[in-house]
ZADRENMAR-739358 format. One line per 5 residues: number of its first residue (from 1); their letters; for each residue x, y, z of C-alpha. Coordinates in steps of 0.02 Angstrom, whole numbers, plus 50000, padded with zeros to 5 digits. Each point is the difference from the previous one (the first is absolute). Example, Ala and Ser with C-alpha at 12.3 -4.5 7.8 and 13.67 -1.06 7.14 Angstrom:
BEGIN
1) as) 50615,49775,50390  50069,50172,49967;
END
This chain:
BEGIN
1) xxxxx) 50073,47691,53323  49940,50138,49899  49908,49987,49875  50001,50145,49842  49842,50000,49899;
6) xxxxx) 50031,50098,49816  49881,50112,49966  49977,50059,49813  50028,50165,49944  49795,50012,49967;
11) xxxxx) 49985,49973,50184  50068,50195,50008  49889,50116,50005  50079,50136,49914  50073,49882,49855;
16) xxxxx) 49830,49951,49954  49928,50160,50001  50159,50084,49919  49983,49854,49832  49826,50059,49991;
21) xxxxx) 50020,50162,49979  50134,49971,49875  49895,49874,49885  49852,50112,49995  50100,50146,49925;
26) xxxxx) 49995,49884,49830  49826,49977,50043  49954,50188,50017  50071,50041,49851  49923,49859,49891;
31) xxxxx) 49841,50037,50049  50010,50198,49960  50064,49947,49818  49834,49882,49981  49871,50149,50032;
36) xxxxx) 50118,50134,49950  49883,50019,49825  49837,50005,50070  49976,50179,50033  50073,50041,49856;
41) xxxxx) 49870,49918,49898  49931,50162,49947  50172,50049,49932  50001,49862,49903  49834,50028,49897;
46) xxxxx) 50024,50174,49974  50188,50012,49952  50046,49802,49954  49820,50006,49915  49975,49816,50118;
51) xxxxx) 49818,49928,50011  49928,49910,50131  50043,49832,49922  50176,50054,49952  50034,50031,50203;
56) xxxxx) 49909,49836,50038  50119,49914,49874  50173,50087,50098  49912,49947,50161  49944,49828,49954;
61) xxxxx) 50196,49966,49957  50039,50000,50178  49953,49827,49986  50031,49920,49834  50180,49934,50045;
66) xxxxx) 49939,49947,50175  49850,49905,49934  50026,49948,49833  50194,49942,49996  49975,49958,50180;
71) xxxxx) 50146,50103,50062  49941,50039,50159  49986,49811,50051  50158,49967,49924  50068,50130,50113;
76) xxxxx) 49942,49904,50143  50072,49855,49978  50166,50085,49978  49985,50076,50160  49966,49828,50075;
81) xxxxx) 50142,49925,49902  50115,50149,50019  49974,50101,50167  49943,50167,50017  50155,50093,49970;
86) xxxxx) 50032,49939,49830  49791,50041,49940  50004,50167,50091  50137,50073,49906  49951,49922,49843;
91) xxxxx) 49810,50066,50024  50045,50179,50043  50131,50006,49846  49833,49949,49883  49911,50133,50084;
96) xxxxx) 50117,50129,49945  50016,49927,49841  49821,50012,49953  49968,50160,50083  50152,50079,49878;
101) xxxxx) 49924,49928,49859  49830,50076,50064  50072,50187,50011  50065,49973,49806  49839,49955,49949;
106) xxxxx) 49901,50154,50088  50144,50122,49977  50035,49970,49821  49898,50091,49840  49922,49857,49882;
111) xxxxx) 49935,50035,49835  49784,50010,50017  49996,49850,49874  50133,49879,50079  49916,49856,50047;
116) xxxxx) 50077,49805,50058  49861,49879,49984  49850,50132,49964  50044,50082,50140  50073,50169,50054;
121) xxxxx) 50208,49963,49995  50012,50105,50170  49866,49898,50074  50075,49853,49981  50195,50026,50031;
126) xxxxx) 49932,50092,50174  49899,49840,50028  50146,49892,49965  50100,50119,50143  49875,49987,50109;
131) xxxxx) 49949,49818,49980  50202,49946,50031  49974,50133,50136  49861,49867,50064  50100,49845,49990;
136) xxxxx) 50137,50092,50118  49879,50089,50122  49896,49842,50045  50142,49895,50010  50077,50123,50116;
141) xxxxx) 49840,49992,50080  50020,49803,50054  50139,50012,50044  49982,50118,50128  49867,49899,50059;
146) xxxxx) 50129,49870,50039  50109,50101,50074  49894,50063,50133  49915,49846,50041  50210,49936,49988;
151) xxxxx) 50032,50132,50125  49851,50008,50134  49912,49830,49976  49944,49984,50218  50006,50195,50016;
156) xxxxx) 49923,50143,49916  49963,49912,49810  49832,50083,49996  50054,50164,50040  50161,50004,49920;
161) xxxxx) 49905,49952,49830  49883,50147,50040  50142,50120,50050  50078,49961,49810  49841,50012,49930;
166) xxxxx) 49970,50155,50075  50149,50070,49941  49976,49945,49805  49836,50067,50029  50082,50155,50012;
171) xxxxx) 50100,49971,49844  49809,49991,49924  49937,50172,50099  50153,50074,49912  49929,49943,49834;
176) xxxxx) 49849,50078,50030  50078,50144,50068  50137,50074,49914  49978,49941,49794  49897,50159,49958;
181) xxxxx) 50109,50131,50104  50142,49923,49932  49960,49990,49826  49922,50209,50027  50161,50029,50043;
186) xxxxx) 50090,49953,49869  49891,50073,49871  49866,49862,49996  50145,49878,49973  49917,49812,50009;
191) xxxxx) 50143,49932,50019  50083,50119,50158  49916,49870,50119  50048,49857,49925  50204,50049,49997;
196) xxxxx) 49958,50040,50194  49920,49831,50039  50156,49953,49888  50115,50057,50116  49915,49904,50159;
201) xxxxx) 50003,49861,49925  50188,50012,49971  50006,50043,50188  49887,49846,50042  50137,49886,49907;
206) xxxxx) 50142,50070,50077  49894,49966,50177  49980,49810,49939  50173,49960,49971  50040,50081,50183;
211) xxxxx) 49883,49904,50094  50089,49838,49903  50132,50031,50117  49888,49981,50171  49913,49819,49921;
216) xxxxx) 50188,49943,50009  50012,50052,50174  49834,49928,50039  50038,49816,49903  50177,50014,50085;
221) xxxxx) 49920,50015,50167  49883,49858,49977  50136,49848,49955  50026,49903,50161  50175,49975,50051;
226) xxxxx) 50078,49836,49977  49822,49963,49904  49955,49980,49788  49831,50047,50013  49905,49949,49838;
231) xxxxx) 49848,50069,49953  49847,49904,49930  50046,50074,49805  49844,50077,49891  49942,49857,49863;
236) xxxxx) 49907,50046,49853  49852,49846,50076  49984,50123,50130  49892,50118,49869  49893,49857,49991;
241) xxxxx) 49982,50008,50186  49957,50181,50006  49870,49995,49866  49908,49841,50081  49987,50134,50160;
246) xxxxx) 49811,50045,50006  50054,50146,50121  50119,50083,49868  49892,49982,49872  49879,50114,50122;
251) xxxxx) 50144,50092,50048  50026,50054,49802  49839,50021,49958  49962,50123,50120  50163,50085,49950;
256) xxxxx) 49958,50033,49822  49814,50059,50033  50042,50127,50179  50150,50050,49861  49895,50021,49843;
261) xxxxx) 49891,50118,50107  50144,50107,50050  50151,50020,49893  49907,49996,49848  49897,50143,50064;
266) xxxxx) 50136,50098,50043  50053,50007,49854  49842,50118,49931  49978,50061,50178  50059,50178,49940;
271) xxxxx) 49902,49973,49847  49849,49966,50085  50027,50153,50109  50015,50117,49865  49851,49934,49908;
276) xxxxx) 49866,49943,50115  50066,50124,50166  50060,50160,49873  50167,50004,50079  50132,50097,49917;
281) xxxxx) 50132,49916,49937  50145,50067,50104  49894,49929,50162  49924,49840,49926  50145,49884,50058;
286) xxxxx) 49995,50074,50178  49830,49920,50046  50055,49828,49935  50163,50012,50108  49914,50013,50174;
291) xxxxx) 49969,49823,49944  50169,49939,50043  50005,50140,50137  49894,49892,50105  50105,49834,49991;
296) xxxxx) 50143,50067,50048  49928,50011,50193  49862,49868,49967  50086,49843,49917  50132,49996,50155;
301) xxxxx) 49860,50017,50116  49888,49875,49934  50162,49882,49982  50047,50009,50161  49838,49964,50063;
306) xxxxx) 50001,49840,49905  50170,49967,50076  49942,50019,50190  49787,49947,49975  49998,49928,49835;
311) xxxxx) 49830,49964,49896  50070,50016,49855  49881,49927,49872  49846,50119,50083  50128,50143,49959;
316) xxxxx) 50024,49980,49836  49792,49975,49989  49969,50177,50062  50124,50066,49917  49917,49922,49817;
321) xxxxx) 49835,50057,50065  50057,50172,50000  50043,49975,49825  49818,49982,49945  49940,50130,50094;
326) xxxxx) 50119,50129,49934  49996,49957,49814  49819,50000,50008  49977,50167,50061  50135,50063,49865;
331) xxxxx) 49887,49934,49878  49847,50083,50066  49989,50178,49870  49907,50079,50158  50147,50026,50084;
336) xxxxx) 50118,50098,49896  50065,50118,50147  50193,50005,50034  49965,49974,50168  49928,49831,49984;
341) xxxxx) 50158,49938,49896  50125,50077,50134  49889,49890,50131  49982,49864,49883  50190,49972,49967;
346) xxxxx) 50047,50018,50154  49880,49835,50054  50084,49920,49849  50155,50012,50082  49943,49946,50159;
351) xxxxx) 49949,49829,49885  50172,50007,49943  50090,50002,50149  49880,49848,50067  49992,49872,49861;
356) xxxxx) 50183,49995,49971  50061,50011,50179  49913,49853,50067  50023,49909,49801  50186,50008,49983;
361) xxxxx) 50052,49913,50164  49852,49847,49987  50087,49981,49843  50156,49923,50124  49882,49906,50094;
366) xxxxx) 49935,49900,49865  50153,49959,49893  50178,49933,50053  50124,50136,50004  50122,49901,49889;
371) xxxxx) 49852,50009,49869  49958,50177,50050  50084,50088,49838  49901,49892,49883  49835,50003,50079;
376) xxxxx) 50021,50197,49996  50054,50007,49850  49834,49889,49950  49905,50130,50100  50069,50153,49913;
381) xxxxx) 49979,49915,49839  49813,49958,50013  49984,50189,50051  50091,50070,49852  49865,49909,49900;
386) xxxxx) 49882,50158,50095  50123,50118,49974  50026,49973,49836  49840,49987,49936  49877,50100,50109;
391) xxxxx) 50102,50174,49936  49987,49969,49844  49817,49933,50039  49961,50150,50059  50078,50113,49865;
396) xxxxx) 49882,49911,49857  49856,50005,50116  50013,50195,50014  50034,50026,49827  49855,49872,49948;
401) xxxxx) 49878,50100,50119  50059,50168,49981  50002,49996,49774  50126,50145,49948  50057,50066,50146;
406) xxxxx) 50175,49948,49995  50001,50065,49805  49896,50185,50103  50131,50015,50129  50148,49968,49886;
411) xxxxx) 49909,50152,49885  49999,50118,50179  49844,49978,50037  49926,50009,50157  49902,49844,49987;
416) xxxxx) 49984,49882,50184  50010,49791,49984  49869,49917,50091  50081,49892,50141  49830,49909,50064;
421) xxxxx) 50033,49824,49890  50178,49982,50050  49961,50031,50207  49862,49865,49973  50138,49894,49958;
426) xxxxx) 50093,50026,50135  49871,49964,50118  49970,49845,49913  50177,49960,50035  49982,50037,50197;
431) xxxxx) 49843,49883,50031  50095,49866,49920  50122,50034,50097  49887,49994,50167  49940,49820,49949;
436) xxxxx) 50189,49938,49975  50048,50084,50176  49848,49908,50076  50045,49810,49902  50195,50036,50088;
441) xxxxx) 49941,50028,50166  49879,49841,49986  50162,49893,49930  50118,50081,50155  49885,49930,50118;
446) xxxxx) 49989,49831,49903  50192,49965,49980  50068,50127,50135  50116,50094,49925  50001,50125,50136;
451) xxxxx) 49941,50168,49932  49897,50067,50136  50133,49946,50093  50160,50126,50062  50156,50001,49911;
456) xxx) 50133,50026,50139  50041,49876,50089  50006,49989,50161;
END
């Protein structure tokens, strides 16, 4: 008699790889609409007549929905309750949305004295776009999550997460990249790279709802014949469960303070490189975007050799180490030489494609998969708290230091900020960081999670 095992469809190679690659199109072009402003932040003072604080404020709103009306968690549990198909589409439609509402903000004229709230009316309808934007994108972001560990949970999680990280990352290179060529273009038209970013994220949703097709095919293939098979259904006592996890409350906390030294910065990267490195403008973005250059090669590497060796918790400590040594040497005024922020970014991208490659798949190892949306969700939603405020953190710290610049620069004045208080920051952030990738390790080897462990099994 012969027996015939059924194999999934994730047991294919190809299918695996091909639902990937399809996912992190979305993924690519979220992230290029969530830096697409940075280099332009120039643009903004001079012709919008922005300060500092005013582009802290639009930054900041990344997070408001996430953190404050706790959307971001709320999109977790829906992709528990309701499957990945169902939040994917519904995530990359909120993208676009807020993204559309973004470009009418930036591309339309408001009177100099229309304010909502005390504030600049512009300002805030582009932070509303851009903080729906935020509820979509991170959403979007868990749920891919799911997905891959859905699709290559015993294989190639590690790498596969750093393979669509790597590509997003390039989403974020773009941003760097392309905003101020663009926008020359065009006539110095702020709003040029936003319709672009626009139209990948259109692209991105149209991926989403194709890839719906392959989950089908990959639920279909799971159902045993002649079998119901019932799975163990999310319950909202499991949140209680997830929050009573010492290890994800590690996990989260390292999150928000490797993240809070990154995106954050990225997002006066360009800034800083005009001001403290006296890079034009038209090349200011391209020394930020090596950053992302770097993970596109490093984050699969360093992913799959957590897959075959493991030690992930001592990854994610060297890569948090690097943080401090690199923001502290930004902060330094001695070295104000181009050459030491090409080097210097480049390192920070090595740290990027570390932390995350080895954080992301430990993630699996210490919560239930059927509780996996949620306890991302969690995740992303303690690390909005970073993204939202450390931005706009940052904005009032510069302005604070640096008294009537913004007011200089918006008069065309050649007039430089002084970057040395926010970089302190940021190294602040990293050593915290160091000491929560240290107290992880310590728990791993107390309740054996398995994080210096490998991922595929063999």
């Amino acid at each position: 008699m012969t027996e015939v095992i059924k194999q999934s469809l994730r047991d294919s190679k190809v299918a695996r790889w091909t639902a990937l690659g399809i996912i992190s199109i979305t993924m690519f072009a979220g992230y290029m609409l969530t830096d697409i402003m940075s280099p332009l932040k120039p643009l903004l003072e001079s012709q919008l007549k922005w300060t500092s604080t005013d582009y802290g404020v639009f930054t900041s709103a990344y997070g408001w929905l996430n953190v404050f009306f706790i959307m971001l968690i709320l999109g977790g549990i829906i992709l528990d309750k309701m499957g990945v198909r169902f939040t994917g589409v519904m995530a990359s439609g909120v993208m676009v949305l807020g993204a559309s509402i973004k470009y009418y903000a930036i591309s339309t004229t408001f009177a100099p004295d229309a304010m909502i709230f005390g504030w600049k009316s512009q300002v805030v309808i582009a932070s509303i776009g851009f903080a729906i934007f935020g509820v979509g994108v991170e959403v979007a972001g868990i749920t891919v999550s799911k997905i891959i560990v859905k699709w290559f949970k015993g294989y190639e999680m590690a790498l596969a997460m750093g393979m669509q990280m790597a590509v997003a990352r390039l989403g974020t290179l773009l941003a760097m990249a392309a905003p101020v060529p663009i926008a020359t273009y065009f006539n110095d038209s702020i709003s040029a790279p936003i319709a672009f970013a626009l139209v990948l994220l259109v692209a991105g949703f149209i991926a989403f709802i194709f890839y719906t097709f392959m989950d089908k095919k990959l639920d279909a293939s799971e159902v045993v014949e002649g079998e119901v098979v019932v799975d163990d259904p999310f319950k909202f006592s499991d949140i209680l469960l997830i929050v009573k996890n010492k290890g994800f409350w590690l996990i989260a906390l390292l999150c928000v303070l490797f993240y809070s030294s990154v995106f954050p910065f990225l997002k006066y990267a360009a800034d800083l490189m005009v001001n403290k490195y006296h890079v034009s403008q038209e090349l200011a973005g391209l020394i930020p975007s090596l950053l992302p250059l770097g993970t596109l090669f490093l984050t699969p590497l360093f992913g799959g050799i957590y897959d075959k060796k493991g030690k992930g918790a001592t990854i994610m400590i060297i890569g948090a180490t690097m943080l401090v040594i690199i923001h502290g040497i930004f902060s330094l005024p001695v070295f104000n030489h181009w050459m030491v922020a090409v080097v210097l970014v480049i390192l920070l991208g090595v740290a990027l494609s570390l932390v995350p490659s080895a954080m992301w798949p430990s993630v699996a190892k210490i919560i239930p998969e059927k509780q996996l949306g949620t306890a991302f969700s969690l995740i992303f939603w303690i690390q909005n708290w970073g993204l939202m405020g450390v931005p706009l953190l940052i904005g009032i710290v510069l302005d604070k230091t640096n008294p009537g610049v913004s007011a200089a620069k918006a008069a065309g004045e050649n007039i430089s900020y002084n970057y040395t208080v926010p970089m302190l920051i940021f190294t602040a952030f990293g050593i915290l960081a160091v000491l929560v990738a240290y107290m992880l390790k310590a728990d791993d080897k107390k309740k054996g999670y398995g994080l210096e462990l490998p991922n595929i099994q063999k």
